[in-house]
C-alpha positions in Angstrom: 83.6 75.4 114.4 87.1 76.6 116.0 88.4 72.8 116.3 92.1 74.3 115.5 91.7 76.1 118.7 90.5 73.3 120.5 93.2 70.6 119.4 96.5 74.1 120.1 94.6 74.2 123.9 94.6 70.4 124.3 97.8 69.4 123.0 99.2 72.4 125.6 97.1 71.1 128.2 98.4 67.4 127.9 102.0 68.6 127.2 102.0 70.7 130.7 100.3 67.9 132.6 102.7 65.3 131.4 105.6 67.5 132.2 104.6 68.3 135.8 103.5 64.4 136.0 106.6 63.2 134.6 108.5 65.5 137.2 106.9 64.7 140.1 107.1 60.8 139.2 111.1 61.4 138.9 111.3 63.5 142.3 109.4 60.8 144.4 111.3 57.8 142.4 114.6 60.1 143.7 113.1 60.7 147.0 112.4 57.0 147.2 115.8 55.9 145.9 118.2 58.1 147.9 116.0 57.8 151.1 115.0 61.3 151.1 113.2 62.2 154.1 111.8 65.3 153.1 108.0 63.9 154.0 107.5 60.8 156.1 106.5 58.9 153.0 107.7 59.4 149.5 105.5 57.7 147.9 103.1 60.1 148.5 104.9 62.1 145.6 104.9 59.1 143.7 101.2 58.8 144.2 100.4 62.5 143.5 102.1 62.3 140.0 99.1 59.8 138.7 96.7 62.9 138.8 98.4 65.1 136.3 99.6 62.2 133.9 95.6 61.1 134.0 94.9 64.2 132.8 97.1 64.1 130.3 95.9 61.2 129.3 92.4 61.7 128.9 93.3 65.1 126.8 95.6 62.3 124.7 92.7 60.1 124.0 90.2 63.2 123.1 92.6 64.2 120.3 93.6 60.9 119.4 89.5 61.1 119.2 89.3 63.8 117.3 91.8 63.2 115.1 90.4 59.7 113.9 86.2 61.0 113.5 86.1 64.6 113.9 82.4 64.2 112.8 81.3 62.2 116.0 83.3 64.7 117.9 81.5 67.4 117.0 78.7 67.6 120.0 82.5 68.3 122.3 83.3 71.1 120.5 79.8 72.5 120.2 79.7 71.6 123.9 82.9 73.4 124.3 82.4 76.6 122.6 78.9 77.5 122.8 78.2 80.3 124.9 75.0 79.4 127.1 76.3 75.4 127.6 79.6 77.3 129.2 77.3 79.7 130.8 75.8 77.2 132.4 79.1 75.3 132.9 79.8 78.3 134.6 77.4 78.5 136.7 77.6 75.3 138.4 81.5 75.7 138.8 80.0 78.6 140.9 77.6 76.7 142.9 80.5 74.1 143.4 83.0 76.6 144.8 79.9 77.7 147.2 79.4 74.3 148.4 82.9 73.4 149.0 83.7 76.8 151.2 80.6 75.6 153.1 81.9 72.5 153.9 85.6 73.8 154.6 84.0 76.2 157.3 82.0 73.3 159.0 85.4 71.4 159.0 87.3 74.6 160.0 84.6 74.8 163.1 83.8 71.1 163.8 87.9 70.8 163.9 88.1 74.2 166.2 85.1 72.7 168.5 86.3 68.7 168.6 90.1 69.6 169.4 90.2 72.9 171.3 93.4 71.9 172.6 95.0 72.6 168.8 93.6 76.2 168.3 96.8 78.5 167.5 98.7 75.4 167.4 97.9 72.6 165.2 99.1 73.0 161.2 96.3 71.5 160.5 94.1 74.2 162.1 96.0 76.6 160.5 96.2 75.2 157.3 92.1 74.8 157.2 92.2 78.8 158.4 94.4 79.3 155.8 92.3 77.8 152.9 89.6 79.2 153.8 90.2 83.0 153.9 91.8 82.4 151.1 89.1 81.1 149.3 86.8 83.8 150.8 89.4 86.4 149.8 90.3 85.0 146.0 86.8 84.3 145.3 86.4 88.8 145.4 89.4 89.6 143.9 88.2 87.5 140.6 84.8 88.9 140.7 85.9 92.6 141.2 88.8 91.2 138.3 85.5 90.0 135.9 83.9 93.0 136.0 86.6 95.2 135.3 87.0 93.2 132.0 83.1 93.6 131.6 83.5 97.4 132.1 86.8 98.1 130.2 84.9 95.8 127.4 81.9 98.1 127.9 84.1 101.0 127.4 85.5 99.7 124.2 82.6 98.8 122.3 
């Protein structure tokens, strides 16, 4: 079992998502304090700092895990390193990404049909446009990137 690798990738993981937490915390306590009207509400910011410093979290209390019974966490880093369980992992990421493009087109046309009014003008319609051609467009570019690391891998062996 790799668990060195695993505890370097989670302790960068949970460094980085503290960081990014802890600096988004500190610009919407700022934003809040000075009466900075950047977005109609800053504690929005403040708000969107609990997701990264969950995640730090949550990678704080697996080491913490694995540090006091690396026995009992040994299913996690089986789970996490063998190949057909992240295969499958894989997979259903896959099916995920499918399902939400799905529903961002029905919202990008139920939003196009209910408001016709805000076609060309609305940032919201825009922004829905926006996301998804670029999830349409991002989701070829990493699959013509994948399997020119399949084929230059190919090439090697």
């Amino acid at each position: 079992m790799d668990t060195d690798r695993i505890v370097k990738e989670s302790k960068m993981i949970m460094f980085v998502t503290l960081s990014v937490g802890i600096a988004i915390l500190a610009i919407g306590v700022t934003f809040s304090l000075m009466n900075i009207d950047l977005i109609s509400n800053p504690k929005a910011i403040i708000g969107l700092s609990f997701i990264p410093l969950s995640v730090a979290f949550a990678y704080y209390i697996k080491l913490s895990s694995i540090k006091k019974s690396p026995q009992k966490m040994c299913n996690l880093i089986i789970t996490e390193n063998d190949e057909r369980l992240v295969a499958l992992k894989n997979e259903a990421d896959a099916k995920t990404l499918k399902i939400l493009q799905g529903v961002l087109f029905l919202t990008y046309v139920g939003y196009t049909l209910m408001v016709p009014e805000d076609i060309f003008e609305s940032t919201g319609w825009w922004l829905l446009m926006i996301l998804l051609l670029f999830s349409l467009m991002l989701q070829g570019i990493l699959l013509t990137r994948a399997m020119g690391n399949d084929t230059s891998k190919a090439d090697g062996e």
